[in-house]
C-alpha positions, -999 to 999 in steps of 0.1 A, spaced: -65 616 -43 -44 600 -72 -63 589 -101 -61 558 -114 -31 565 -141 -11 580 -113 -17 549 -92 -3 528 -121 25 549 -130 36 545 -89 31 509 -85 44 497 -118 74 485 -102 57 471 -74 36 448 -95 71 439 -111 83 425 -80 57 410 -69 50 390 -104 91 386 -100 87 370 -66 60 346 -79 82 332 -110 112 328 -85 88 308 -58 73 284 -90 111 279 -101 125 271 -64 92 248 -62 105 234 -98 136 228 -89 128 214 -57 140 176 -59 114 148 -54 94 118 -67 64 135 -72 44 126 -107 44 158 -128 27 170 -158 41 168 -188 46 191 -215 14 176 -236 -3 143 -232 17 114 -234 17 82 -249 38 62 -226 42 60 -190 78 42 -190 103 28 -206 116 -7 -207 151 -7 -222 169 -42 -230 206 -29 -233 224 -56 -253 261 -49 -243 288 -50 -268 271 -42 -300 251 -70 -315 251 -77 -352 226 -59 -376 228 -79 -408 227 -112 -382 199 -103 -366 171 -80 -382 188 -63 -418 187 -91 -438 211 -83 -466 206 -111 -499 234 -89 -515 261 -97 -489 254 -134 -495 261 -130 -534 292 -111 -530 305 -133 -500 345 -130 -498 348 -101 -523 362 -69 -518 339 -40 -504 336 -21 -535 337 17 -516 358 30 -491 357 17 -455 353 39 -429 383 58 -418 388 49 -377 382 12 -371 390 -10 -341 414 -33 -361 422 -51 -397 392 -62 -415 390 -83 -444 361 -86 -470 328 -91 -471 313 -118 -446 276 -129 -455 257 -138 -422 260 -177 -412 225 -172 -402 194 -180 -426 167 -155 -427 129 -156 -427 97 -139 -432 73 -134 -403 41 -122 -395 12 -105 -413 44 -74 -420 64 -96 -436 96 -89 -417 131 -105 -422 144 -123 -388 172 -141 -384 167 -178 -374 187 -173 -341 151 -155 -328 122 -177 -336 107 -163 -304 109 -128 -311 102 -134 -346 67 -146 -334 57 -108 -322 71 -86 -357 33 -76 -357 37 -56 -327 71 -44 -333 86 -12 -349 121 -14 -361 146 13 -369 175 4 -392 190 32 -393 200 40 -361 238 53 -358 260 68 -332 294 88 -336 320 68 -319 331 36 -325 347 31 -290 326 11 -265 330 36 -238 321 65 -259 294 48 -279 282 39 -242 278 70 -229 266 87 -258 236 60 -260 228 68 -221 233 101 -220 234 123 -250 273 128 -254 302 109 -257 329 133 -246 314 151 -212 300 135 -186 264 144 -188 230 130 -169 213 101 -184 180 94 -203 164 79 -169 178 105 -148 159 134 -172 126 118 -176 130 116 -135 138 151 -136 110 156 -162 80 138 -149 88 125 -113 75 89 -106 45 72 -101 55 54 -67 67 77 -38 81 47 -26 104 33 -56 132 53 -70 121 62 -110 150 48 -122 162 13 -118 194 -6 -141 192 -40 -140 229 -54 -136 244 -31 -153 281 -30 -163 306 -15 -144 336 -8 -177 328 10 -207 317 46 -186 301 24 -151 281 45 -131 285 72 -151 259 54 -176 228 57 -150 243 87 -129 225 122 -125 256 140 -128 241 177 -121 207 172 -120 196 157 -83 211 129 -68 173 116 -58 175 111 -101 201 91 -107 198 51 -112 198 28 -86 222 -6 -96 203 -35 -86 236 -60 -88 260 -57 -117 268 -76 -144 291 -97 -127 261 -108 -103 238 -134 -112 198 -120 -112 191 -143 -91 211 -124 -66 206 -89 -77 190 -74 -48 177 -37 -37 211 -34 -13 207 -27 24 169 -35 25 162 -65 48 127 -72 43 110 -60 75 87 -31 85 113 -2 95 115 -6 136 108 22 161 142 33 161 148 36 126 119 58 123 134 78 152 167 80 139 154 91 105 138 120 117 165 129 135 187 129 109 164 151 84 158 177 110 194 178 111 199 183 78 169 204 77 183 228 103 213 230 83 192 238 55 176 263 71 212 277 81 227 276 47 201 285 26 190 262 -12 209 238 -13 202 211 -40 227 185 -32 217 187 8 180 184 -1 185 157 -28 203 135 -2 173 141 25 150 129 0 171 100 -10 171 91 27 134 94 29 132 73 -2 154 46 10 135 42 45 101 40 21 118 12 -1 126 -12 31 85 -18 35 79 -23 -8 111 -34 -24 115 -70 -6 77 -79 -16 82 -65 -52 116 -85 -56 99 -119 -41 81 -141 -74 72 -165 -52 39 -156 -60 45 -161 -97 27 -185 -113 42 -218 -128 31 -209 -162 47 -172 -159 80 -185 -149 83 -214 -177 72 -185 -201 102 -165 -195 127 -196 -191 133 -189 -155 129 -231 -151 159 -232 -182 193 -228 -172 205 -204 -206 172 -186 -202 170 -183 -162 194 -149 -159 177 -127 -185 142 -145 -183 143 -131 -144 156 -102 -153 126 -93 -174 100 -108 -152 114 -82 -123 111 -59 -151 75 -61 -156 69 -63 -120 87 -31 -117 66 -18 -142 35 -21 -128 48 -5 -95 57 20 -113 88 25 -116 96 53 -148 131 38 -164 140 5 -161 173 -8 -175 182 -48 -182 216 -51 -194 228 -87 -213 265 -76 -202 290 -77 -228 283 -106 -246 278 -90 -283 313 -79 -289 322 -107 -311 352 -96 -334 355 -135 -338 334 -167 -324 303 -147 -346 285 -178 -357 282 -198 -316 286 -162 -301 251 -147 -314 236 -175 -315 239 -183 -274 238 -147 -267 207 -152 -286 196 -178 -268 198 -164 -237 174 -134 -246 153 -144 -274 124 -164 -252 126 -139 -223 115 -109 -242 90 -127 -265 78 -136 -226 81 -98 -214 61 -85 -248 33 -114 -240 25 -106 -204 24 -68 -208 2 -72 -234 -24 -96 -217 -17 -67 -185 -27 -39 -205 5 -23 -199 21 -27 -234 1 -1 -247 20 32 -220 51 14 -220 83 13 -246 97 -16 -246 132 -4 -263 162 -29 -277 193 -27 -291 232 -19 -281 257 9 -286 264 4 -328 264 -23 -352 289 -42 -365 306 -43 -401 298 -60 -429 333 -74 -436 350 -102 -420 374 -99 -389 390 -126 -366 394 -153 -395 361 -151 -411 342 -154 -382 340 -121 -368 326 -82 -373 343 -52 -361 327 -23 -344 304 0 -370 292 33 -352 272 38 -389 243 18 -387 226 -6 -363 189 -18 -361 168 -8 -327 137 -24 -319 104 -7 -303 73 -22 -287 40 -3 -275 42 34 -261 25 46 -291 50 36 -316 34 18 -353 38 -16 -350 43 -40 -377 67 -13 -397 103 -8 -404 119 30 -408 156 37 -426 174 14 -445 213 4 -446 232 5 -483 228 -30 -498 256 -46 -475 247 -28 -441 275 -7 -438 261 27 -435 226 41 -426 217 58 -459 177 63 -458 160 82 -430 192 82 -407 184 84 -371 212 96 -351 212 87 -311 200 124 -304 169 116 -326 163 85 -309 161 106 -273 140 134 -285 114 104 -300 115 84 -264 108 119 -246 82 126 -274 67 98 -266 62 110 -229 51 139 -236 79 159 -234 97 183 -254 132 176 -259 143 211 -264 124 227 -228 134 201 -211 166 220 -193 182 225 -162 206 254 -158 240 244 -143 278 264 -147 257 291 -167 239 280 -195 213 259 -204 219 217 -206 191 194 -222 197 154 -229 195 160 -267 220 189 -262 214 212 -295 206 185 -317 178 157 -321 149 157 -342 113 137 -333 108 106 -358 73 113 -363 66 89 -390 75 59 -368 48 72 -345 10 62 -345 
């Protein structure tokens, strides 16, 4: 008979093994890809993100940094040194041909091309001091979407996928709105190594009216007999090859984007129709107005997608903010175009109740310089400072965080670098930017790489 120390001494290694086997079947089930809504690392404040990507880089000290100083030294020389790589020649300082007011109970300085948005500062959070490390629009690009702008890495939308699943088994958890296809392309929403059932799905491009941005290949009708027979033929082929070959991530990524896609073709074509929409919603967001139509529908889908519950959704005004000359008509149209459509999207999901678990997020891939460029009616690109706006999701509103230097040349108080911005969004829902891995070649990867920092003071 073996005594109780003896019986522990002779199993020790069995109870290794088997605690071994039970870590290895809870990472398999981890890394198992699929839509399923998952816990997060600590309670969240936000369900989703909103993002309205504002192509090309639009103009910081035209739009929210209102800079009295650049006005008084208008045409003078920039009295330090300019930054070292630029896109081209630039001349002196340009004061904005914009006038600036206060709004709001906060007191904040807007320029007078958004009198819409200028109406909501109260609920708003701004960040001035947002910069990036390239001043190329490809590598600013992908460093905004996914964390660096040398490798090609997996996007913010694809992690929080990876991170939290979705709340609709039948949408994909990551949708871009017309996005661009130059300046990176796909490889701004793309999943890279993490499951394909992760990366974005392009509804149109930029070159396609919203109008006419559709979910491709889904007709509108319930899925017939043979579809549903032919599906299941097709995953218990793949599933047989599974079974054959073992884990296979890619294999069982593409069977669940298959699945996925047959569940779309019975909820996308209702969620895409706003023929239901009310007169009053669709004059809110300019969809009756011809510069407001594209954008204004762009963010009514974007609501709608919201409450389906989708978990990223991406609306790109494509490239319309590059403007190293035509500054004074170009922001101003640009302007415009987008001004009364998200004052419209912050309205309705307040009166929803949804503003208060979803980020609304704005702003482009850098600012744009303080001196003049393309005849005095222009701004280069400037990597060192740009203003972001929030909404909702938990963030203060009715505040501003970081300042520029008294031109808006360079972030100089409470810098927040793009890796700061990511580890604050996944903050936000209730994730930790530094466990939030996936091992692939070897080592380690996380969106924030080994950098980021939460901005906790811009947090209620």
């Amino acid at each position: 008979m073996q005594t109780r120390r003896q019986l522990l001494k002779n199993t020790a290694v069995g109870f290794g093994s088997l605690a071994l086997a039970g870590l290895m079947e809870q990472s398999i089930r981890a890394e198992e890809p699929n839509l399923i809504a998952r816990q997060p690392h600590f309670p969240a404040r936000a369900k989703r993100i909103i993002f309205l990507f504002m192509h090309g880089g639009p103009s910081q000290i035209d739009t929210f940094d209102y800079k009295p100083q650049l006005e008084k030294d208008d045409d003078k020389p920039v009295p330090f040194a300019k930054p070292r790589v630029v896109s081209g020649a630039t001349g002196n300082l340009l004061k904005s041909p914009f006038k600036f007011q206060q709004h709001g109970k906060s007191g904040m300085w807007v320029s007078e091309i958004f009198p819409h948005i200028a109406q909501h500062v109260d609920d708003l959070t701004f960040v001035k001091s947002v910069h990036g490390s390239n001043s190329r629009h490809g590598a600013a690009l992908l460093e905004l979407h996914t964390g660096s702008d040398t490798f090609i890495r997996p996007s913010m939308g694809s992690w929080l996928g990876y991170g939290l699943g979705n709340e609709n088994q039948n949408l994909p958890c990551y949708i871009t709105v017309c996005p661009s296809l130059t300046h990176g392309g796909a490889n701004n929403w793309g999943s890279v190594f993490l499951p394909a059932l992760y990366q974005g799905t392009p509804i149109g491009n930029a070159g396609t009216a919203s109008e006419n941005a559709k979910i491709p290949f889904i007709q509108g009708a319930t899925p017939t007999a043979i579809q549903q027979l032919e599906q299941r033929m097709l995953k218990d082929i793949n599933r047989k090859h599974l079974e054959a070959t073992g884990p296979d991530s890619e294999l069982e990524s593409r069977i669940k984007s298959f699945e996925l896609a047959f569940r779309l073709q019975t909820q996308a074509p209702e969620l895409q129709d706003i023929s239901t929409e009310t007169a009053e919603t669709l004059e809110m967001y300019g969809i009756n107005n011809g510069p407001t139509k594209d954008f204004g529908l762009q963010c009514l889908m974007a609501r709608r997608f919201a409450e389906a519950g989708v978990r990223f959704i991406q609306l790109s005004h494509s490239y319309k903010w590059d403007q190293h000359g035509g500054l004074n008509g170009g922001h101003r149209n640009n302007a415009m175009e987008v001004d009364q459509p998200i004052a419209a999207l912050l309205t309705d999901l307040k009166q929803r109740g949804l503003l208060e678990d979803t980020i609304v997020w704005w702003g482009g891939e850098f600012g744009r310089t303080p001196v003049s460029q393309g005849g005095r009616d222009g701004r280069d690109h400037n990597p060192h400072a740009c203003t972001m706006f929030f909404a909702g999701g938990g963030f203060k509103p009715g505040v501003q965080y970081g300042a520029t230097d008294e031109y808006g040349y360079y972030a100089v108080e409470n810098k927040v670098h793009f890796h700061d911005l990511h580890a604050t969004l996944l903050h936000q829902l209730g994730l930790d930017h530094t466990k939030l891995t996936y091992r692939y070649a070897g080592r380690d990867f996380r969106l924030t790489d080994i950098h980021g920092e939460v901005v906790h003071d811009i947090l209620s």
